[in-house]
C-alpha positions, 0 to 999 in steps of 0.5 A: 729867534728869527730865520736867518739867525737860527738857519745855521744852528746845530740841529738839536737846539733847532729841535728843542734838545741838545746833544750829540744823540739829538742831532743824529736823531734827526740826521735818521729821520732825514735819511728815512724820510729820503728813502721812503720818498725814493721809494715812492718816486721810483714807484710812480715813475716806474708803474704809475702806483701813486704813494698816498704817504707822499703830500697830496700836492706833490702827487698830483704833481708828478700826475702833471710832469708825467705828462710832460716831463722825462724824469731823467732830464738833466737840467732847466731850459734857459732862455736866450733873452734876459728876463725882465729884471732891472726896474721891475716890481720885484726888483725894485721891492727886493733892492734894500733886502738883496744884500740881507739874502746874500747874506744869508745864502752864504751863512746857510750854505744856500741858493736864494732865487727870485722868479717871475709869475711864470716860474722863470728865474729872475735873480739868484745868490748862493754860496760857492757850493749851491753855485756850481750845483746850480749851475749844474741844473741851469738853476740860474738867471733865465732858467725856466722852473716851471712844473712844465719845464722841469716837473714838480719843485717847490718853486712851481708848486708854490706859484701853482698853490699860492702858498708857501711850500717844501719839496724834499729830496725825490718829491720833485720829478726829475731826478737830478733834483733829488739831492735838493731841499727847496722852500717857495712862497708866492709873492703878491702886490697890494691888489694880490696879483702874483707877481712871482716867489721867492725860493731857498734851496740846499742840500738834503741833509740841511733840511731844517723846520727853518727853511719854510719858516724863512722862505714865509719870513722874507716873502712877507718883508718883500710883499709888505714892500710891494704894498707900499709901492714906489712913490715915483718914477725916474724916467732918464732919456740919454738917446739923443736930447737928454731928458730926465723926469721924476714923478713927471717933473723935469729936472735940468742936471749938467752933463757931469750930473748926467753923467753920474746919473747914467752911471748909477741907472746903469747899476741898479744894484749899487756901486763901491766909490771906487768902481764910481769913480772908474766909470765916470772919470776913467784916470782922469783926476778927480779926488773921491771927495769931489766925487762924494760932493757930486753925488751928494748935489745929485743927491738933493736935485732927485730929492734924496733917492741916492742911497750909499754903500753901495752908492745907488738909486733908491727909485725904479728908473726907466732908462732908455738905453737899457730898453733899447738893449732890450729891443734889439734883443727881441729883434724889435727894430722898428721900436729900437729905431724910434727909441734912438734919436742918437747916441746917448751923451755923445761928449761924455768921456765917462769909460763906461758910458763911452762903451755904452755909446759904441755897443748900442750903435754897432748893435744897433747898425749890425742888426738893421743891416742884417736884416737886409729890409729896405723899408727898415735901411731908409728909416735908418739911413734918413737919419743916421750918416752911414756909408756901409748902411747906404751902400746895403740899401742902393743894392737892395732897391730896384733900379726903377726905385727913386729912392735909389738915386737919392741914396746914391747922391747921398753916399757920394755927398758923404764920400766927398767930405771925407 
Protein backbone atom coordinates (compact mmCIF):
# COMPACT_ATOMS: atom_id res chain seq x y z
CA UNK A 1 0.00 0.00 0.00
CA UNK A 2 1.89 3.12 -0.76
CA UNK A 3 1.26 6.45 1.32
CA UNK A 4 -0.75 8.49 -0.50
CA UNK A 5 -3.17 5.44 -1.20
CA UNK A 6 -3.21 4.50 2.41
CA UNK A 7 -3.54 8.20 3.98
CA UNK A 8 -6.77 8.72 3.69
CA UNK A 9 -8.31 5.00 4.81
CA UNK A 10 -10.16 4.36 7.75
CA UNK A 11 -8.11 3.94 10.86
CA UNK A 12 -8.64 0.23 11.75
CA UNK A 13 -7.71 -0.87 8.48
CA UNK A 14 -4.41 1.70 8.89
CA UNK A 15 -4.03 -0.52 12.30
CA UNK A 16 -4.54 -3.94 10.85
CA UNK A 17 -8.40 -4.55 12.33
CA UNK A 18 -11.37 -3.38 11.31
CA UNK A 19 -14.61 -2.13 12.72
CA UNK A 20 -16.21 0.83 14.48
CA UNK A 21 -14.55 -0.52 18.06
CA UNK A 22 -11.14 -0.21 16.40
CA UNK A 23 -11.26 3.03 14.92
CA UNK A 24 -12.30 4.56 18.40
CA UNK A 25 -9.72 2.59 19.82
CA UNK A 26 -7.27 4.72 18.44
CA UNK A 27 -9.23 8.24 18.44
CA UNK A 28 -8.72 7.28 22.71
CA UNK A 29 -4.98 7.02 22.21
CA UNK A 30 -4.89 10.01 20.34
CA UNK A 31 -6.63 12.02 22.72
CA UNK A 32 -4.70 10.43 25.57
CA UNK A 33 -1.72 11.06 23.96
CA UNK A 34 -2.49 14.67 23.26
CA UNK A 35 -3.43 15.31 26.91
CA UNK A 36 -0.57 13.98 28.28
CA UNK A 37 1.62 15.98 25.94
CA UNK A 38 -0.28 19.19 27.14
CA UNK A 39 0.49 18.27 30.49
CA UNK A 40 3.81 18.20 29.73
CA UNK A 41 4.13 21.32 27.91
CA UNK A 42 2.43 23.31 30.42
CA UNK A 43 4.72 21.54 32.88
CA UNK A 44 8.10 22.77 31.00
CA UNK A 45 6.52 26.34 30.24
CA UNK A 46 5.21 27.08 33.45
CA UNK A 47 8.21 25.45 35.79
CA UNK A 48 10.62 24.31 33.81
CA UNK A 49 10.19 20.56 34.92
CA UNK A 50 11.14 18.52 31.92
CA UNK A 51 8.58 15.40 31.19
CA UNK A 52 11.23 12.49 30.40
CA UNK A 53 7.74 10.83 28.64
CA UNK A 54 8.08 13.42 26.06
CA UNK A 55 10.96 12.35 22.90
CA UNK A 56 14.36 13.33 24.09
CA UNK A 57 14.72 15.49 21.09
CA UNK A 58 11.62 17.39 21.58
CA UNK A 59 12.79 18.49 25.09
CA UNK A 60 15.72 19.34 24.25
CA UNK A 61 13.90 21.36 21.88
CA UNK A 62 11.86 23.32 23.79
CA UNK A 63 15.36 23.81 26.18
CA UNK A 64 16.49 25.88 23.08
CA UNK A 65 13.12 27.87 22.18
CA UNK A 66 12.88 28.73 25.65
CA UNK A 67 15.63 30.69 25.32
CA UNK A 68 14.29 32.47 22.21
CA UNK A 69 10.96 31.99 21.88
CA UNK A 70 7.67 33.17 23.63
CA UNK A 71 5.28 30.29 23.75
CA UNK A 72 2.33 32.38 23.19
CA UNK A 73 3.75 33.83 19.66
CA UNK A 74 0.85 33.64 17.14
CA UNK A 75 2.41 33.04 14.05
CA UNK A 76 5.75 32.66 11.82
CA UNK A 77 7.74 35.73 10.79
CA UNK A 78 7.61 36.24 7.04
CA UNK A 79 10.08 37.77 5.03
CA UNK A 80 9.76 40.86 2.66
CA UNK A 81 11.91 39.07 0.03
CA UNK A 82 10.65 36.04 -2.27
CA UNK A 83 12.73 33.19 -1.23
CA UNK A 84 15.05 31.46 -3.81
CA UNK A 85 12.61 29.15 -5.43
CA UNK A 86 12.31 29.24 -9.11
CA UNK A 87 15.51 27.45 -10.83
CA UNK A 88 16.82 26.33 -7.60
CA UNK A 89 17.80 22.48 -6.84
CA UNK A 90 15.06 21.95 -5.15
CA UNK A 91 12.54 23.20 -7.68
CA UNK A 92 13.88 21.91 -10.09
CA UNK A 93 14.07 18.15 -8.64
CA UNK A 94 10.34 18.63 -7.32
CA UNK A 95 8.59 20.18 -10.63
CA UNK A 96 7.54 16.46 -12.03
CA UNK A 97 6.34 15.09 -8.11
CA UNK A 98 4.65 18.72 -7.38
CA UNK A 99 1.29 18.01 -9.04
CA UNK A 100 1.48 14.31 -7.15
CA UNK A 101 1.88 16.37 -3.83
CA UNK A 102 -1.13 18.53 -4.57
CA UNK A 103 -2.66 15.74 -5.02
CA UNK A 104 -2.23 14.14 -2.08
CA UNK A 105 -2.81 17.73 0.20
CA UNK A 106 -6.01 17.49 -1.21
CA UNK A 107 -7.07 13.86 -0.99
CA UNK A 108 -5.55 13.80 2.68
CA UNK A 109 -6.76 16.97 3.82
CA UNK A 110 -3.12 18.17 4.39
CA UNK A 111 -0.47 20.95 3.96
CA UNK A 112 2.59 19.80 1.97
CA UNK A 113 5.56 22.29 2.49
CA UNK A 114 9.29 22.69 0.87
CA UNK A 115 11.58 24.66 2.96
CA UNK A 116 15.21 25.59 2.39
CA UNK A 117 18.23 24.43 4.61
CA UNK A 118 17.54 27.42 6.92
CA UNK A 119 13.98 26.48 7.54
CA UNK A 120 12.28 29.14 5.31
CA UNK A 121 9.14 28.01 3.50
CA UNK A 122 9.93 27.74 -0.30
CA UNK A 123 6.78 26.41 -1.64
CA UNK A 124 3.39 25.13 0.12
CA UNK A 125 -0.01 23.26 -1.00
CA UNK A 126 -3.10 22.02 1.15
CA UNK A 127 -6.36 21.56 0.81
CA UNK A 128 -8.86 24.71 1.62
CA UNK A 129 -9.04 23.94 5.09
CA UNK A 130 -5.06 23.34 5.98
CA UNK A 131 -4.85 26.96 3.95
CA UNK A 132 -6.72 29.19 5.67
CA UNK A 133 -5.08 27.59 9.23
CA UNK A 134 -1.93 27.95 7.60
CA UNK A 135 -2.23 30.78 6.73
CA UNK A 136 -3.36 31.83 10.02
CA UNK A 137 0.26 30.97 11.40
CA UNK A 138 2.21 32.66 8.21
CA UNK A 139 2.84 28.84 7.39
CA UNK A 140 3.24 30.12 3.77
CA UNK A 141 5.74 31.19 0.89
CA UNK A 142 8.66 33.31 2.90
CA UNK A 143 7.72 32.11 6.43
CA UNK A 144 10.52 31.30 8.51
CA UNK A 145 9.95 27.71 10.48
CA UNK A 146 12.94 27.61 11.84
CA UNK A 147 13.48 26.33 15.76
CA UNK A 148 14.75 29.98 16.28
CA UNK A 149 11.86 31.60 14.75
CA UNK A 150 8.91 29.93 15.85
CA UNK A 151 10.41 27.04 18.84
CA UNK A 152 10.15 23.26 18.21
CA UNK A 153 8.24 21.84 15.07
CA UNK A 154 9.22 18.97 12.90
CA UNK A 155 10.39 21.00 10.08
CA UNK A 156 13.21 22.35 12.16
CA UNK A 157 14.05 19.32 14.16
CA UNK A 158 14.06 17.47 10.90
CA UNK A 159 16.57 20.14 9.44
CA UNK A 160 18.51 19.85 13.06
CA UNK A 161 18.44 15.87 13.39
CA UNK A 162 19.12 15.13 9.75
CA UNK A 163 16.08 12.52 9.91
CA UNK A 164 12.73 12.05 9.29
CA UNK A 165 10.57 13.35 12.32
CA UNK A 166 6.86 13.57 13.93
CA UNK A 167 5.80 16.72 16.45
CA UNK A 168 2.59 15.97 17.60
CA UNK A 169 0.17 18.27 18.78
CA UNK A 170 1.79 20.39 22.27
CA UNK A 171 5.25 18.70 21.37
CA UNK A 172 5.97 21.95 19.27
CA UNK A 173 6.51 25.24 21.40
CA UNK A 174 4.35 27.68 20.60
CA UNK A 175 1.16 27.18 21.53
CA UNK A 176 -1.04 28.17 18.43
CA UNK A 177 0.68 24.97 16.91
CA UNK A 178 -0.59 22.73 19.46
CA UNK A 179 -3.54 21.48 17.14
CA UNK A 180 -1.21 20.38 14.40
CA UNK A 181 0.49 16.90 13.52
CA UNK A 182 3.75 17.48 11.43
CA UNK A 183 5.89 15.11 9.50
CA UNK A 184 9.70 16.35 8.29
CA UNK A 185 12.42 14.62 6.31
CA UNK A 186 16.00 16.24 5.31
CA UNK A 187 16.54 16.61 1.72
CA UNK A 188 20.23 15.97 0.38
CA UNK A 189 21.99 16.38 -2.93
CA UNK A 190 24.44 13.56 -4.47
CA UNK A 191 27.48 14.91 -2.02
CA UNK A 192 24.86 14.99 1.05
CA UNK A 193 24.37 18.42 1.57
CA UNK A 194 21.31 19.55 3.25
CA UNK A 195 19.61 21.38 0.63
CA UNK A 196 16.01 21.53 2.87
CA UNK A 197 12.89 19.24 3.85
CA UNK A 198 9.96 18.22 2.98
CA UNK A 199 6.92 18.71 5.48
CA UNK A 200 3.39 17.24 5.79
CA UNK A 201 1.09 18.55 8.15
CA UNK A 202 -2.68 18.08 9.48
CA UNK A 203 -4.83 18.23 12.20
CA UNK A 204 -4.24 16.31 15.48
CA UNK A 205 -7.02 14.03 15.12
CA UNK A 206 -5.52 12.73 11.63
CA UNK A 207 -2.49 11.31 13.27
CA UNK A 208 -1.71 8.29 11.21
CA UNK A 209 1.75 5.88 11.18
CA UNK A 210 1.43 6.96 7.46
CA UNK A 211 2.31 10.31 8.03
CA UNK A 212 6.05 9.46 8.68
CA UNK A 213 5.92 6.98 6.25
CA UNK A 214 5.03 9.29 3.31
CA UNK A 215 6.92 12.27 4.42
CA UNK A 216 10.38 9.24 4.09
CA UNK A 217 8.35 8.28 0.73
CA UNK A 218 8.35 11.39 -1.22
CA UNK A 219 11.78 12.63 0.46
CA UNK A 220 13.27 9.76 -0.96
CA UNK A 221 11.81 10.23 -4.57
CA UNK A 222 12.93 14.18 -4.70
CA UNK A 223 16.50 12.95 -3.28
CA UNK A 224 16.82 10.18 -5.96
CA UNK A 225 15.94 13.21 -8.43
CA UNK A 226 18.66 15.64 -6.62
CA UNK A 227 21.28 12.74 -7.42
CA UNK A 228 20.47 12.53 -10.90
CA UNK A 229 21.03 15.91 -11.44
CA UNK A 230 20.16 18.34 -14.06
CA UNK A 231 22.12 17.43 -17.35
CA UNK A 232 22.07 20.99 -18.58
CA UNK A 233 21.12 24.41 -18.10
CA UNK A 234 18.85 26.84 -20.28
CA UNK A 235 20.39 30.23 -19.71
CA UNK A 236 17.75 32.90 -21.58
CA UNK A 237 18.97 36.61 -21.90
CA UNK A 238 15.83 38.89 -23.15
CA UNK A 239 17.53 42.15 -21.83
CA UNK A 240 18.54 43.93 -24.68
CA UNK A 241 20.60 41.15 -27.61
CA UNK A 242 18.75 38.03 -27.03
CA UNK A 243 20.75 35.40 -26.10
CA UNK A 244 19.59 31.76 -25.56
CA UNK A 245 22.13 29.01 -24.60
CA UNK A 246 21.66 25.37 -23.58
CA UNK A 247 24.55 23.34 -21.98
CA UNK A 248 26.55 26.61 -23.43
CA UNK A 249 25.26 25.90 -26.83
CA UNK A 250 23.95 28.86 -28.59
CA UNK A 251 20.58 28.35 -30.28
CA UNK A 252 19.33 31.01 -33.06
CA UNK A 253 15.34 30.96 -32.37
CA UNK A 254 12.84 33.78 -33.99
CA UNK A 255 11.40 36.13 -32.17
CA UNK A 256 8.09 34.31 -32.02
CA UNK A 257 10.37 31.10 -30.69
CA UNK A 258 11.57 33.84 -27.99
CA UNK A 259 8.58 34.84 -27.44
CA UNK A 260 7.36 31.25 -26.62
CA UNK A 261 10.26 30.59 -24.74
CA UNK A 262 10.14 33.82 -22.48
CA UNK A 263 6.50 32.85 -21.74
CA UNK A 264 7.20 29.21 -20.44
CA UNK A 265 10.54 30.68 -18.43
CA UNK A 266 8.19 32.91 -17.26
CA UNK A 267 5.90 29.88 -15.55
CA UNK A 268 8.04 27.19 -14.32
CA UNK A 269 5.34 25.40 -12.93
CA UNK A 270 3.74 24.90 -16.49
CA UNK A 271 0.67 26.38 -18.29
CA UNK A 272 -2.74 25.09 -19.70
CA UNK A 273 -2.81 25.79 -24.02
CA UNK A 274 -5.04 28.31 -23.02
CA UNK A 275 -3.49 30.33 -20.79
CA UNK A 276 -0.38 29.97 -23.58
CA UNK A 277 -2.11 31.19 -25.81
CA UNK A 278 -3.45 34.40 -23.86
CA UNK A 279 -0.03 35.42 -22.98
CA UNK A 280 1.65 35.13 -26.54
CA UNK A 281 -1.07 36.15 -28.60
CA UNK A 282 -3.24 38.22 -26.72
CA UNK A 283 -6.73 38.23 -29.03
CA UNK A 284 -4.57 38.15 -31.78
CA UNK A 285 -5.84 34.93 -34.23
CA UNK A 286 -3.94 32.19 -33.90
CA UNK A 287 -5.58 28.56 -34.14
CA UNK A 288 -4.27 26.38 -30.85
CA UNK A 289 -3.13 23.99 -33.69
CA UNK A 290 -0.62 26.84 -34.81
CA UNK A 291 0.09 27.11 -31.17
CA UNK A 292 0.69 23.28 -30.64
CA UNK A 293 2.95 23.18 -34.27
CA UNK A 294 5.02 26.17 -32.58
CA UNK A 295 5.72 24.46 -29.35
CA UNK A 296 6.63 21.59 -30.82
CA UNK A 297 9.35 23.16 -33.32
CA UNK A 298 10.34 25.02 -29.97
CA UNK A 299 10.34 21.59 -28.70
CA UNK A 300 13.07 19.98 -30.84
CA UNK A 301 15.76 23.32 -31.41
CA UNK A 302 15.77 22.61 -27.11
CA UNK A 303 16.24 18.85 -27.71
CA UNK A 304 13.04 17.65 -26.15
CA UNK A 305 13.05 19.83 -22.61
CA UNK A 306 8.96 20.87 -23.25
CA UNK A 307 6.85 18.70 -21.29
CA UNK A 308 2.86 19.16 -21.80
CA UNK A 309 -0.05 19.13 -19.75
CA UNK A 310 0.89 21.58 -18.47
CA UNK A 311 2.95 22.81 -21.18
CA UNK A 312 6.43 23.73 -19.59
CA UNK A 313 10.10 23.55 -19.22
CA UNK A 314 11.71 20.30 -18.23
CA UNK A 315 15.35 21.96 -17.64
CA UNK A 316 16.54 24.48 -14.84
CA UNK A 317 16.56 27.77 -16.56
CA UNK A 318 18.54 31.02 -15.68
CA UNK A 319 16.50 33.97 -17.22
CA UNK A 320 17.54 37.10 -16.81
CA UNK A 321 14.70 39.24 -16.10
CA UNK A 322 13.40 37.18 -13.11
CA UNK A 323 17.10 37.80 -11.76
CA UNK A 324 16.60 41.35 -12.21
CA UNK A 325 13.37 41.25 -10.21
CA UNK A 326 15.23 39.72 -7.80
CA UNK A 327 17.89 42.57 -7.84
CA UNK A 328 15.82 45.56 -7.45
CA UNK A 329 14.06 43.43 -4.60
CA UNK A 330 17.20 43.41 -2.45
CA UNK A 331 17.85 46.86 -3.45
CA UNK A 332 21.04 45.68 -5.52
CA UNK A 333 21.14 48.57 -8.38
CA UNK A 334 24.35 48.64 -9.49
CA UNK A 335 24.17 44.78 -10.60
CA UNK A 336 20.27 45.21 -11.86
CA UNK A 337 22.20 48.27 -13.70
CA UNK A 338 24.62 46.03 -15.31
CA UNK A 339 22.15 43.20 -16.02
CA UNK A 340 19.94 45.60 -18.02
CA UNK A 341 21.02 46.20 -21.36
CA UNK A 342 17.54 47.27 -22.44
CA UNK A 343 14.17 46.23 -22.32
CA UNK A 344 13.49 42.55 -22.91
CA UNK A 345 12.13 42.01 -26.69
CA UNK A 346 11.03 45.56 -27.23
CA UNK A 347 8.91 44.44 -30.51
CA UNK A 348 7.12 41.79 -28.88
CA UNK A 349 3.28 42.26 -28.62
CA UNK A 350 3.02 39.23 -26.52
CA UNK A 351 0.40 40.79 -23.19
CA UNK A 352 2.42 39.27 -20.76
CA UNK A 353 6.04 39.98 -21.96
CA UNK A 354 4.74 43.62 -22.67
CA UNK A 355 3.70 43.68 -19.07
CA UNK A 356 7.08 42.49 -18.09
CA UNK A 357 8.76 45.08 -20.18
CA UNK A 358 6.59 48.07 -18.40
CA UNK A 359 7.07 46.68 -14.87
CA UNK A 360 10.98 46.03 -15.05
CA UNK A 361 11.69 49.60 -16.62
CA UNK A 362 9.20 51.69 -14.33
CA UNK A 363 10.92 49.54 -11.40
CA UNK A 364 13.78 49.81 -12.39
CA UNK A 365 13.90 53.68 -13.20
CA UNK A 366 11.45 54.38 -9.60
CA UNK A 367 14.45 52.81 -7.62
CA UNK A 368 17.33 54.40 -9.33
CA UNK A 369 16.02 57.69 -8.85
CA UNK A 370 14.85 57.19 -5.53
CA UNK A 371 17.88 56.54 -4.23
CA UNK A 372 18.81 60.14 -5.20
CA UNK A 373 22.73 58.88 -5.75
CA UNK A 374 24.50 60.83 -8.64
CA UNK A 375 27.16 58.20 -9.37
CA UNK A 376 24.10 55.80 -9.67
CA UNK A 377 21.88 58.40 -12.11
CA UNK A 378 24.86 58.81 -14.50
CA UNK A 379 25.26 54.96 -14.85
CA UNK A 380 21.64 55.24 -15.78
CA UNK A 381 21.47 58.09 -17.66
CA UNK A 382 24.55 57.37 -20.08
CA UNK A 383 22.40 54.71 -21.13
CA UNK A 384 19.05 55.18 -20.96
CA UNK A 385 16.93 58.41 -22.64
CA UNK A 386 15.29 59.70 -19.63
CA UNK A 387 14.11 63.03 -18.94
CA UNK A 388 12.87 62.76 -15.49
CA UNK A 389 16.23 60.62 -14.38
CA UNK A 390 18.17 63.96 -16.09
CA UNK A 391 16.50 66.22 -14.72
CA UNK A 392 17.09 64.41 -10.92
CA UNK A 393 20.78 64.28 -11.35
CA UNK A 394 21.19 68.12 -12.82
CA UNK A 395 19.72 68.97 -9.50
CA UNK A 396 21.83 66.68 -7.56
CA UNK A 397 25.37 67.76 -9.15
CA UNK A 398 27.08 70.51 -7.74
CA UNK A 399 27.15 73.53 -9.82
CA UNK A 400 31.37 73.25 -10.18
CA UNK A 401 30.24 69.32 -11.55
CA UNK A 402 31.15 69.18 -15.30
CA UNK A 403 28.91 66.60 -15.82
CA UNK A 404 26.16 68.95 -15.12
CA UNK A 405 26.54 70.94 -18.35
CA UNK A 406 26.80 67.81 -20.23
CA UNK A 407 23.33 66.59 -18.36
CA UNK A 408 21.75 69.85 -19.25
CA UNK A 409 22.58 69.86 -22.93
CA UNK A 410 21.58 66.25 -22.88
CA UNK A 411 17.87 67.07 -21.53
CA UNK A 412 17.55 69.94 -24.10
CA UNK A 413 18.82 67.82 -27.13
CA UNK A 414 16.07 65.42 -25.77
CA UNK A 415 13.39 68.07 -25.44
CA UNK A 416 13.95 69.34 -28.69
CA UNK A 417 12.98 66.41 -30.49
CA UNK A 418 10.22 65.80 -28.74
Amino acid sequence: MSPRTGWGRDRAAQAGGTGEGVRVGMNERLVLERQRRVTAWQRFVSRGVPDRSVPAGVLASWARSAASVPADRVSAPVSDQAPAWTGSPLEFATRDLRPELMALAQDGDLMVALADARGQLLWTAGSARMQRLGQALNFVPGGHWDEGSVGTNALALALRERTAVRVFAAEHYVQAVHDWVCYGAPLRDAQGTLLGVLNLSTVWEQSTPLGLASAQHYAQRIEAQLAQGPQVTLRVRLCGTPLVQLGGRCLHLTPRQLELLAVLALHPEGLTLDALHAHVYGDAPITSSTLKSEVSTLRGLLGGQIASRPYRLSVPVELDVTRLEGLLLAGALDGALDLFDGPPLPLSESPLLSYWRSYLDGALRRAVCGRRDPALLWRYAARFDDLEALALLESLLEAGDARREVVRARRAALLAVR
